[in-house]
C-alpha positions as CSV (number, residue, x, y, z in Angstrom):
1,X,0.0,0.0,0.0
2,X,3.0,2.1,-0.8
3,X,-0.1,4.1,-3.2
4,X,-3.4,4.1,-3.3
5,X,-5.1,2.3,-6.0
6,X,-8.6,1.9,-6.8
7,X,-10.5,-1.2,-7.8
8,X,-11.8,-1.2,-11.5
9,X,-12.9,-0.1,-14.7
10,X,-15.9,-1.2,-16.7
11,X,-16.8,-1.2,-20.4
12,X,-19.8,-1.9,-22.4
13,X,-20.9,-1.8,-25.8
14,X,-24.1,-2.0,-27.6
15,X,-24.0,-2.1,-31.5
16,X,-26.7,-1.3,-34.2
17,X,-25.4,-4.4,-35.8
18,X,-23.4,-7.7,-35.5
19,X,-19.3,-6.4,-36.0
20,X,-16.3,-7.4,-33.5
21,X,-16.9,-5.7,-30.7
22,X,-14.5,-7.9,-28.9
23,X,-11.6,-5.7,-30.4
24,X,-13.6,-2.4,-29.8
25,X,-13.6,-3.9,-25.9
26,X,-10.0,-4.7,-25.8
27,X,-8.9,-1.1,-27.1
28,X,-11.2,0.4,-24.2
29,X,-10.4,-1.7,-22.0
30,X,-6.7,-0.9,-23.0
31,X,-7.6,2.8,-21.9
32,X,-9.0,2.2,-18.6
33,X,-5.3,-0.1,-17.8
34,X,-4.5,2.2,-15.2
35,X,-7.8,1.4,-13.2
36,X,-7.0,-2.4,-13.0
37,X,-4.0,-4.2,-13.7
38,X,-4.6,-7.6,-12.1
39,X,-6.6,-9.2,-14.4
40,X,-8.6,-8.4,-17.7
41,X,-12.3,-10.2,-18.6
42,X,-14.9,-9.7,-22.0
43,X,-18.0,-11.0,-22.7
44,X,-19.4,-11.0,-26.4
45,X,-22.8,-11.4,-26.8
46,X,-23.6,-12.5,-30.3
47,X,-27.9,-13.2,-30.6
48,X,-28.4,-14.2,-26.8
49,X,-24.8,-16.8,-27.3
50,X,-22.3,-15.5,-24.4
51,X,-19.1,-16.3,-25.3
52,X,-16.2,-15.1,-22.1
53,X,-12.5,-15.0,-22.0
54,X,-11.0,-13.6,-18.6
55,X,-8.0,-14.2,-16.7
56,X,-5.1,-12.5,-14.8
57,X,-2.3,-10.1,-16.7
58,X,-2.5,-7.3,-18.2
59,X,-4.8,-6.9,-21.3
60,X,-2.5,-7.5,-24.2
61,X,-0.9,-10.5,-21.9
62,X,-4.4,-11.8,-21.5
63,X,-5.8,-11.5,-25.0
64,X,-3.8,-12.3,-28.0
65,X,-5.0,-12.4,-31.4
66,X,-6.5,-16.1,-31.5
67,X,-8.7,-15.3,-27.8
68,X,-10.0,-11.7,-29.3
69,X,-10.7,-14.5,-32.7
70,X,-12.4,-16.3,-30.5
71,X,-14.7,-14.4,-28.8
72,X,-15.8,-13.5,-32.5
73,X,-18.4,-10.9,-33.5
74,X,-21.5,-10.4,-32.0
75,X,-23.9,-6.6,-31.1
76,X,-22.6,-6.5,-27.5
77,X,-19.9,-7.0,-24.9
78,X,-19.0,-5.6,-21.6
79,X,-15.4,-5.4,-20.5
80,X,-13.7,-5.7,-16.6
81,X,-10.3,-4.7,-15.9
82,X,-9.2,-5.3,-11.9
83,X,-6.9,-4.5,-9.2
84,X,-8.6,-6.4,-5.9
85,X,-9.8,-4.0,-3.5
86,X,-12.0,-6.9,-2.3
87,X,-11.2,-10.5,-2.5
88,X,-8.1,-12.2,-3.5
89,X,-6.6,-11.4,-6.9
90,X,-6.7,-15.1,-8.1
91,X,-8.3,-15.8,-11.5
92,X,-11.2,-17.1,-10.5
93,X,-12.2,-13.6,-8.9
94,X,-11.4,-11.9,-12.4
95,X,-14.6,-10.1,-14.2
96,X,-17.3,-9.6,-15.7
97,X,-19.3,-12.6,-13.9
98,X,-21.4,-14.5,-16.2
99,X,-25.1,-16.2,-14.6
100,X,-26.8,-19.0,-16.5
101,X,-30.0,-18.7,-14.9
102,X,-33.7,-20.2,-16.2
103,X,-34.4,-16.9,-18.1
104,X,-31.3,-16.4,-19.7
105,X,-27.8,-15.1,-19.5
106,X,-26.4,-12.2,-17.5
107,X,-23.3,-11.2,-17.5
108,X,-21.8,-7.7,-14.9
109,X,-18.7,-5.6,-14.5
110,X,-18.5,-4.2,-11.2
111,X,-16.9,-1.0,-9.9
112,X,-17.0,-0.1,-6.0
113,X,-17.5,-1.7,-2.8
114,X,-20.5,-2.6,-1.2
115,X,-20.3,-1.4,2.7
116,X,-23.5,-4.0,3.1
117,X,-21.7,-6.8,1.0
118,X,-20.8,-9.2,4.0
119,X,-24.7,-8.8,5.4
120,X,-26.0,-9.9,2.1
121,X,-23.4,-12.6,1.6
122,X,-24.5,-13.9,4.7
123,X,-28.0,-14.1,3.7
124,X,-27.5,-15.4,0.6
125,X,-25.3,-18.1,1.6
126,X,-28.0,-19.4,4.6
127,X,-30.5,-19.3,1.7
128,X,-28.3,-22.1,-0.3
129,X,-26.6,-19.9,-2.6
130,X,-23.4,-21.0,-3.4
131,X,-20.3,-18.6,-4.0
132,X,-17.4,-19.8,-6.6
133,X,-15.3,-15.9,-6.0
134,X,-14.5,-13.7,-3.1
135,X,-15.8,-10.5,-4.2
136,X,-19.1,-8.3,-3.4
137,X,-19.4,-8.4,-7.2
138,X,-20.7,-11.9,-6.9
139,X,-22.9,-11.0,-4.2
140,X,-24.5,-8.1,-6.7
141,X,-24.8,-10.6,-9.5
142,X,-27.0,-13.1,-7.4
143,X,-29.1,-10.4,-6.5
144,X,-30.0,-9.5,-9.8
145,X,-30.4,-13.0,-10.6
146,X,-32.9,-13.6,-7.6
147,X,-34.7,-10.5,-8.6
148,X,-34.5,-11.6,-12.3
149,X,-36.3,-15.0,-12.1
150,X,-39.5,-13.4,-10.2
151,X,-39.5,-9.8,-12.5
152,X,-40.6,-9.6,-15.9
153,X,-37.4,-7.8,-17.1
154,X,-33.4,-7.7,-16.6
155,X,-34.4,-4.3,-15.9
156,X,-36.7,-4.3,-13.2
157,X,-34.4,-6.6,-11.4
158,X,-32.1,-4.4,-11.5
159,X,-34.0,-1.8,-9.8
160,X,-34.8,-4.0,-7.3
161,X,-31.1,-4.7,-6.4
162,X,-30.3,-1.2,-6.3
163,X,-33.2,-1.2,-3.5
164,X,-30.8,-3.6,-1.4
165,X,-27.6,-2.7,-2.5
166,X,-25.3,0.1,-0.2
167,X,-21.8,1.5,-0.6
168,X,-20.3,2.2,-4.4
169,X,-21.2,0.4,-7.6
170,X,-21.2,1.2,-11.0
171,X,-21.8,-1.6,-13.0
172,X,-22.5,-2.5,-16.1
173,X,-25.1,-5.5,-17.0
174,X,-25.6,-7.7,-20.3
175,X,-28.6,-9.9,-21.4
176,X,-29.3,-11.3,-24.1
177,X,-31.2,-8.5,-25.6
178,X,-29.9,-5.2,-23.6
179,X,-27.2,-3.6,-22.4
180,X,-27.8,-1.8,-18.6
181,X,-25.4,0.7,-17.1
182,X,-26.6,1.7,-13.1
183,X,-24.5,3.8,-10.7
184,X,-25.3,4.0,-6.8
185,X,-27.4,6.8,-5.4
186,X,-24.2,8.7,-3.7
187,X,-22.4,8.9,-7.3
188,X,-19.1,7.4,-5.1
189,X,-17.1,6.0,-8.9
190,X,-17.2,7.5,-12.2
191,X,-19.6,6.0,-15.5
192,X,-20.3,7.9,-18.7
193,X,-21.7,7.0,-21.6
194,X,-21.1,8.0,-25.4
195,X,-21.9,7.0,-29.0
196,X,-20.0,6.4,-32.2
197,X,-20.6,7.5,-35.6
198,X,-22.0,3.7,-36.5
199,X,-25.1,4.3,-33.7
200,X,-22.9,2.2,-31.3
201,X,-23.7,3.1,-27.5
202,X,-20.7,2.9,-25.3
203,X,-20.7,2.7,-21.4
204,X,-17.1,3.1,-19.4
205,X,-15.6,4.6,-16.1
206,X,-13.9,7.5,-17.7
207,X,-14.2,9.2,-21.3
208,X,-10.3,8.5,-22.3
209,X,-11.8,4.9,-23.1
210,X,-14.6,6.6,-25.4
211,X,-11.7,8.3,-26.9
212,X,-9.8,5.1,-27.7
213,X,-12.4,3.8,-29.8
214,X,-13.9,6.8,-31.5
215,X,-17.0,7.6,-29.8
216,X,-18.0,10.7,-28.2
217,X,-19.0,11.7,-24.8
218,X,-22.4,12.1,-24.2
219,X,-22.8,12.7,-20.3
220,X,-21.9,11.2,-17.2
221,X,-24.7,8.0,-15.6
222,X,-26.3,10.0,-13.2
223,X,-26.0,9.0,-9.3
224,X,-28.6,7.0,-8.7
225,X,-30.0,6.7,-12.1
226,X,-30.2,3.4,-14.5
227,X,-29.8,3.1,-18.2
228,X,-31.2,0.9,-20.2
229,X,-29.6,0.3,-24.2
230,X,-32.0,-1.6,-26.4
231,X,-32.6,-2.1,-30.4
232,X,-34.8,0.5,-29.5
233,X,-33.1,3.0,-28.5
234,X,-32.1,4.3,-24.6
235,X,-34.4,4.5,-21.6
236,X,-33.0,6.4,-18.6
237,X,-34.8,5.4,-15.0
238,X,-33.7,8.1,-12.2
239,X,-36.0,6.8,-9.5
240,X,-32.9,6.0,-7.1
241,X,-31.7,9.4,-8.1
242,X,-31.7,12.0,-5.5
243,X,-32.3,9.1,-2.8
244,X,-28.6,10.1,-1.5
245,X,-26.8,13.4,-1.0
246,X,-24.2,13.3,-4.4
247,X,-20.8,12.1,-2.5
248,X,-18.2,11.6,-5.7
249,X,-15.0,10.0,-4.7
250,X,-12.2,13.5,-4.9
251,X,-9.3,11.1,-5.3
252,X,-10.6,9.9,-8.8
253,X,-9.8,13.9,-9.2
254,X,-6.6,13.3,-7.4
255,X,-5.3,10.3,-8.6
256,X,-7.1,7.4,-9.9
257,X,-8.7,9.1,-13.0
258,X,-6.8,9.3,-16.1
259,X,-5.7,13.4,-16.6
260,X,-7.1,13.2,-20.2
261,X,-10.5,12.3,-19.0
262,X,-13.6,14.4,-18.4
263,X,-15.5,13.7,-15.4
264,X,-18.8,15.8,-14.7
265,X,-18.1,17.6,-17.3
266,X,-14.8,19.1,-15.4
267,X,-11.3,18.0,-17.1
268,X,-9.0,15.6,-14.4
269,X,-5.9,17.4,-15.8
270,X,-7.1,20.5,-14.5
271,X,-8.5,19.5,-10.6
272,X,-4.6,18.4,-10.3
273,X,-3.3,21.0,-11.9
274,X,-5.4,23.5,-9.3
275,X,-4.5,21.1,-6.6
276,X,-0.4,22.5,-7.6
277,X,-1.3,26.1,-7.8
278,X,-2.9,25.6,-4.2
279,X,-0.3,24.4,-3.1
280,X,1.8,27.1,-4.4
281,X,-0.8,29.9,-2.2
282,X,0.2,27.6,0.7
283,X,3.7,26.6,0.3
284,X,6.3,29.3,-0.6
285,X,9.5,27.5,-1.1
286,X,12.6,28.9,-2.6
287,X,13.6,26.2,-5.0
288,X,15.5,26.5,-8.4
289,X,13.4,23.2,-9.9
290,X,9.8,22.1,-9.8
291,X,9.5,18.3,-10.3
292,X,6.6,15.9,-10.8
293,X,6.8,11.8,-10.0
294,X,5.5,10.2,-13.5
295,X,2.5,10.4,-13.6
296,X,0.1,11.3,-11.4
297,X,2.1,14.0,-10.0
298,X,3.4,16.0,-13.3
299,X,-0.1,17.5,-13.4
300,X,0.2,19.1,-10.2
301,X,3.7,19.9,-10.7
302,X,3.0,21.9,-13.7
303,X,0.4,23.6,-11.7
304,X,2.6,24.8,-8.9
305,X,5.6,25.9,-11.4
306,X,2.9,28.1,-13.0
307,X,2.0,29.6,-9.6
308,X,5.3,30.0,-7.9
309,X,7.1,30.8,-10.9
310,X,9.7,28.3,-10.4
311,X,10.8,26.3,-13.7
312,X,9.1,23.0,-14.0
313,X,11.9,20.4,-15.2
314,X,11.7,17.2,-16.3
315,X,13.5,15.5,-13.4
316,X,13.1,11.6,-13.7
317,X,12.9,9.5,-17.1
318,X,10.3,6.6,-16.5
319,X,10.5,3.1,-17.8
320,X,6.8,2.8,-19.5
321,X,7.1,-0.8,-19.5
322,X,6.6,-1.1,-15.8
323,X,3.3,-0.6,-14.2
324,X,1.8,1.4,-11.5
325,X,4.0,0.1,-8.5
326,X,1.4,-1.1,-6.0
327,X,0.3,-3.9,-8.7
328,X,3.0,-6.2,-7.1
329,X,1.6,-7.5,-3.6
330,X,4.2,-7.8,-1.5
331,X,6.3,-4.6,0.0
332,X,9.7,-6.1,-1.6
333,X,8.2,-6.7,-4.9
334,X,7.2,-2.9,-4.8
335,X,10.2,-1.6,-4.0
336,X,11.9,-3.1,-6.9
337,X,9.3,-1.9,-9.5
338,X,10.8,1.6,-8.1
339,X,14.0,1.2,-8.3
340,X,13.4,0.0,-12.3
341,X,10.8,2.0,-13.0
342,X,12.0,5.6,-12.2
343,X,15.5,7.3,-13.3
344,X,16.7,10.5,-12.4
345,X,17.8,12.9,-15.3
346,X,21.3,13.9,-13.2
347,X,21.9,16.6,-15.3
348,X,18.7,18.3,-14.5
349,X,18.8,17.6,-10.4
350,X,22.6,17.9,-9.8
351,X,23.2,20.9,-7.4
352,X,19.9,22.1,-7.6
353,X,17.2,22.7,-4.6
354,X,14.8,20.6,-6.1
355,X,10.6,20.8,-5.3
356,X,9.0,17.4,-5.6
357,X,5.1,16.9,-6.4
358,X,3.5,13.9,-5.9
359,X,0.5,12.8,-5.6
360,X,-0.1,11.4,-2.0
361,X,2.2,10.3,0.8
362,X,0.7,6.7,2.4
363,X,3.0,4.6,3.9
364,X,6.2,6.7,2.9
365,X,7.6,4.0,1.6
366,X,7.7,5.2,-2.2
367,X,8.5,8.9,-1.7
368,X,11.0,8.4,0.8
369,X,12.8,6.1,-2.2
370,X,12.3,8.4,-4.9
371,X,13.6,11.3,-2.3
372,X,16.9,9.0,-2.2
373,X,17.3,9.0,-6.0
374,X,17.3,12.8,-5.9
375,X,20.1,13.1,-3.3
376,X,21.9,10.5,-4.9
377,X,21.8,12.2,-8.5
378,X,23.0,14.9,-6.0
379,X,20.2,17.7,-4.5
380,X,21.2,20.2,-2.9
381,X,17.9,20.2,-0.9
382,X,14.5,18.4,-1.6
383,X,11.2,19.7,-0.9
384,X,8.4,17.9,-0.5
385,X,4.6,18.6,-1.5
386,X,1.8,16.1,-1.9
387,X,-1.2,17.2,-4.0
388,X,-3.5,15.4,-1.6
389,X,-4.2,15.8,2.2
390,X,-2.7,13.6,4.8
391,X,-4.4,10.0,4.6
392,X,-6.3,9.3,8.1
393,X,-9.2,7.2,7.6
394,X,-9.8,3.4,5.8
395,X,-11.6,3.9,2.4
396,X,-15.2,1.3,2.1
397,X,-15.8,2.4,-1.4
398,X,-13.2,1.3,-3.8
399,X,-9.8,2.0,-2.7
400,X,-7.9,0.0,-0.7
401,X,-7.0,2.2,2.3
402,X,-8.4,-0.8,4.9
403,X,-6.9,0.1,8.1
404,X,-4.7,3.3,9.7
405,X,-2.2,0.7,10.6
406,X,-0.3,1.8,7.6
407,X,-1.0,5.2,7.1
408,X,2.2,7.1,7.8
409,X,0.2,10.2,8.4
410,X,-2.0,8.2,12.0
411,X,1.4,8.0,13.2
412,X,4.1,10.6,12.7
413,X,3.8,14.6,12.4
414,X,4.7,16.3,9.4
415,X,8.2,17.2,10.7
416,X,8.6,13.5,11.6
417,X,7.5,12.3,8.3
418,X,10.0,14.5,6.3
419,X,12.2,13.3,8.8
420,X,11.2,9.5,7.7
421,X,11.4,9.9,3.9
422,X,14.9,11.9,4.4
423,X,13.0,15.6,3.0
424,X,14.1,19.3,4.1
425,X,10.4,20.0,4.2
426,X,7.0,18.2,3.8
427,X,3.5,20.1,2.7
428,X,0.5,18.3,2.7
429,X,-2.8,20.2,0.3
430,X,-4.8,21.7,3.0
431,X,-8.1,19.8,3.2
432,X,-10.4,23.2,2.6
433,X,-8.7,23.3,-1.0
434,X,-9.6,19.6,-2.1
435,X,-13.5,20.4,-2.4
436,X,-12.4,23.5,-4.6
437,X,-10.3,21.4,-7.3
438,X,-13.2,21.5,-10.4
439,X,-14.1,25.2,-9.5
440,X,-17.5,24.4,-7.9
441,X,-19.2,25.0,-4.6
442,X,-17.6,23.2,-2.6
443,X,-19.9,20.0,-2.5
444,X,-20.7,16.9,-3.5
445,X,-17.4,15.2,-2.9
446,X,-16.6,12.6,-0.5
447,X,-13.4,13.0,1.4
448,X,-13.9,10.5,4.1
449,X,-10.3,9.6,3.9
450,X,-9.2,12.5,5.3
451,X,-11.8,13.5,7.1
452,X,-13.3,10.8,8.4
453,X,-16.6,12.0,7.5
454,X,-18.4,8.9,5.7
455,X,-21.5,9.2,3.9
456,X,-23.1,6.1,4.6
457,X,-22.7,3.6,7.4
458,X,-19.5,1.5,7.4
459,X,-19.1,-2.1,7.8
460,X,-19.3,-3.8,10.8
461,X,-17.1,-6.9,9.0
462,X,-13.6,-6.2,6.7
463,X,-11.5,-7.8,5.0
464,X,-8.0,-6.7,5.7
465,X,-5.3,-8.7,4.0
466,X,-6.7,-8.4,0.1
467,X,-3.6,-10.6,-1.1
468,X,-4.6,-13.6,0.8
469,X,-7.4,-15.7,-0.3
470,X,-10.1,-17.1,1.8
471,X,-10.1,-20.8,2.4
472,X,-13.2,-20.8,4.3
473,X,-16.6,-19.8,4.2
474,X,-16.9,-16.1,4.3
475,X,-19.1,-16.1,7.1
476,X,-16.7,-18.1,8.9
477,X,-13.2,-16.5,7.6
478,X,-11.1,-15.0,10.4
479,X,-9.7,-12.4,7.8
480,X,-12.9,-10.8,8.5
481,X,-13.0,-8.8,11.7
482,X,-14.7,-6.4,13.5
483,X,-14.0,-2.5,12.3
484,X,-12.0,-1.0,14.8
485,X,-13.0,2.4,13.5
């Protein structure tokens, strides 16, 4: 947990005709990488035939040309890519889930966390029901299937889920005739929609993967509201809308989202690059470089050069063959995806009083490396400034922030932790500022992870080891235990 990394992205399409929308998945779902890197699932739909291919890897590890062949052509697919913010990263947890049921097929990609997923797990399992993964996404998928085989549409049993369902989820639901995209009352993760020349509807987390595949945005799901993508056309159904005060996750804005996306209408690249000039207004430093850690932190970087008026250098050359370093489980395993994945530019650094953006500070681990490869390329000083506030809270809706066990910031002062990652100084985004990244009113964010201030009820049950997979019932599992929080 040396970063904080969020669960999933989702993909669907629905197509005026039959064409290969497995490949028009696997270039979205090439986009939205950076939101899952675990594992990589699609589901073609060709006249009511599902045909799947999932498993763990990246995307272009998991589908090669004769998979995408395959899944062959069909008028729909929905896509799952997945870093396991719930439930073991093992194959058999990778997405979308596919139901046989007695009316049909279903098939879901899930984004979020369910706060009430244990509660219906529970239930479900002292009914009979029978659980072949570790996620809440299961636990969402027999819901919809119970609802489904008393309800006269996919539809309507969707609707009825969303009645029982609490916490995040945007998900994205295929049968054999429709395409449904839902997204909780609160708004907690991102889901737009778009359409391509052709009259092909496209669902996804974030508009970069509408980009990737020629469509263009339309608007974001609504919180609360439901979808619907038929032969005939769209049907939206907003009668969970307005049920919950909007609570949108600000760290999508921070971090998770891709900068070249557009989420409610406000640009991602933007939010960060406010977040820098704030932190220029707060933090005054006399520095003769600004420098960004690839990527998430250039934006802010940029934004705080701008304001300060301190040149903005490129100050480390990044391996783009390596992933986001908190794929690897394991602390070891992360700290060697550093030490290969960043390079500092020595001629750029050497002698210089250096100011470093990053995104967030969680465990120190990372920072406190990448602050040793500046004073080894030799730094005079090293200033520190993190575009988000300190972390001080778990996360129950789609990051995996489980405990304040190991977050730096429960523990140490803001002296001590520039102390810790070897820093002149350290500067944390004051919390007041984070509500004000997209130039609104200040509202409809939620920011429980620094200010402890949830929007719904948390969990009485969590999981806290993610990496480890459950050899036991759920209900029985010791790795669930009781919130201390």
């Amino acid at each position: 947990m040396s970063q904080i990394h969020d669960e999933c992205g989702v993909f669907g399409i629905f197509a005026p005709n039959r064409q290969d929308v497995a490949s028009t998945a696997y270039y979205a779902l090439f986009a939205l990488q950076h939101r899952g890197q675990e594992s990589a699932g699609i589901v073609v739909n060709d006249d009511g035939v599902f045909r799947t291919h999932k498993d763990v890897g990246l995307v272009n590890d998991v589908f090669k040309a004769e998979e995408l062949k395959a899944l062959g052509e069909g008028n729909m697919a929905i896509g799952h890519v997945r870093y396991s913010t719930t439930g073991a990263g093992a194959r058999e947890n990778a997405q979308p889930i596919v139901v046989n049921h007695l009316k049909g097929n279903m098939a879901l990609a899930h984004n979020g966390n369910l706060v009430n997923a244990f509660e219906l797990r529970t239930e479900l399992e002292n009914g009979g029901s029978i659980f072949h993964t570790t996620s809440d996404s299961e636990v969402i998928s027999y819901i919809i299937t119970k609802e489904r085989v008393r309800t006269h549409s996919i539809e309507e049993a969707v609707l009825k889920a969303m009645d029982k369902l609490q916490g995040a989820y945007s998900i994205v639901v295929m049968s054999p005739s429709k395409l449904i995209a839902a997204r909780d009352p609160h708004g907690f993760r991102p889901l737009c929609f778009g359409v391509r020349d052709d009259g092909a509807y496209v669902v996804a987390s974030e508009s970069c993967a509408l980009d990737s595949i020629g469509a263009s945005y339309v608007r974001e799901v609504q919180p609360g509201e439901m979808i619907v993508f038929t032969k005939d056309g769209i049907i939206s159904d907003t009668s969970h809308a307005g049920k919950a005060p909007k609570t949108f996750c600000v760290f999508e804005f921070l971090y998770i989202a891709r900068p070249d996306s557009v989420i409610d209408g406000k640009s991602v690249h933007e939010a960060r690059r406010q977040a820098g000039k704030f932190l220029a207004e707060q933090f005054k430093l006399d520095a003769d470089i600004v420098v960004g850690v690839p990527d998430s932190g250039i934006d802010a970087a940029f934004g705080y050069a701008e304001a300060s008026g301190i040149p903005y250098g490129i100050g480390f050359i990044k391996n783009k063959y390596i992933g986001r370093t908190f794929i690897a489980p394991g602390q070891k395993a992360r700290e060697d995806r550093v030490r290969i994945k960043l390079n500092v530019l020595t001629s750029a650094i050497k002698g210089k009083r250096v100011v470093l953006v990053d995104d967030s500070i969680v465990r120190g681990t990372t920072c406190g490396r990448i602050v040793k490869l500046l004073r080894e390329a030799g730094a005079k000083e090293v200033h520190m400034l993190s575009s988000a506030p300190p972390f001080l809270n778990p996360c129950y809706y789609g990051t995996d922030i489980d405990s304040r066990e190991n977050l730096i910031a429960c523990h140490h002062s803001v002296d001590e932790i520039a102390k810790i990652i070897g820093a002149d100084s350290l500067g944390y985004l004051d919390l007041d500022k984070v509500a004000y990244l997209t130039g609104g009113d200040g509202s409809g964010f939620c920011k429980a992870c620094f200010d402890g201030n949830y929007p719904t009820s948390i969990p009485t049950v969590t999981q806290k080891d993610r990496f480890e997979r459950w050899e036991r019932p759920i209900s029985e599992n010791p790795k669930y235990q009781k919130s201390e929080d």
